[in-house]
C-alpha positions in Angstrom: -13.3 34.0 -37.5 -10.8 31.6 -38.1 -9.2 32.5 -34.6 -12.2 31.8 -33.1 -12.8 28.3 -34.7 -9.5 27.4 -33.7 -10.1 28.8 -30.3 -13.1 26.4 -30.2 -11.8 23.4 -31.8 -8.8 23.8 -28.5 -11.7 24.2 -26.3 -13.5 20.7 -27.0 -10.4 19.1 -27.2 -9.5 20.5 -23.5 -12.8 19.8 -22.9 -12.7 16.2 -23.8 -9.6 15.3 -22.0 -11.1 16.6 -19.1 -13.8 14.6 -18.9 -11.4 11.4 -19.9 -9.3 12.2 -17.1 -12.4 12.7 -15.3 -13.7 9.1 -16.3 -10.2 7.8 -15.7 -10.4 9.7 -12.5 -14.1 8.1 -10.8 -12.9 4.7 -12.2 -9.7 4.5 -9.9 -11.6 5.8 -6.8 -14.4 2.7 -7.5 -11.8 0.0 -7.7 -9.7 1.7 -4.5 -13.0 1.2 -2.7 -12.9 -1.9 -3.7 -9.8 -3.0 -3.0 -10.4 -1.5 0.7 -13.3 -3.6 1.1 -11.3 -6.8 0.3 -8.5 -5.9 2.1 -11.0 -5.3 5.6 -11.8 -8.7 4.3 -9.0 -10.7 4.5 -8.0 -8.8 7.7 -10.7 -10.3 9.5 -10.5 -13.4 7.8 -6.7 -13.4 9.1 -7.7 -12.5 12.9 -10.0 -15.1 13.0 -7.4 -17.5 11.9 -4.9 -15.9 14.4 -7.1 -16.3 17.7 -8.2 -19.9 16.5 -4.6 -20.9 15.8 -4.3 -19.0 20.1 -6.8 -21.2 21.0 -5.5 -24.6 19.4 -1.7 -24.1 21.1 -3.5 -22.9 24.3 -5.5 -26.3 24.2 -2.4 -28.2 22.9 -0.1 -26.9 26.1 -2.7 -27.5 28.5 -2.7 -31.1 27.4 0.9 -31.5 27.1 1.1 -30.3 30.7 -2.0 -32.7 32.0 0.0 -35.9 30.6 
């Protein structure tokens, strides 16, 4: 009997690890998604800054040209 209990006692140890490493696990998926989701975020935010700075030298060297 006393194999058995130890037996068990490894068991819900293993057992509780697992579902630690399992916690641990879900947790750092969430905050990848989140960290992809602000990343696509400032991406955009950085191409929208991109073709507006485009359009401001575009304007600036058509002017330069017209004087």
């Amino acid at each position: 009997m006393d194999e058995l209990d130890k037996c068990t006692s490894q068991l819900k140890i293993q057992n509780l690890k697992l579902r630690y490493a399992t916690t641990e696990l879900n947790d750092l998926k969430s905050e990848r998604e989140v960290i992809r989701s602000s990343v696509g975020d400032v991406h955009s935010m950085l191409l929208h800054l991109l073709n507006a700075h485009d359009s401001i030298l575009t304007t600036l060297d058509i002017l330069s040209r017209i004087e």
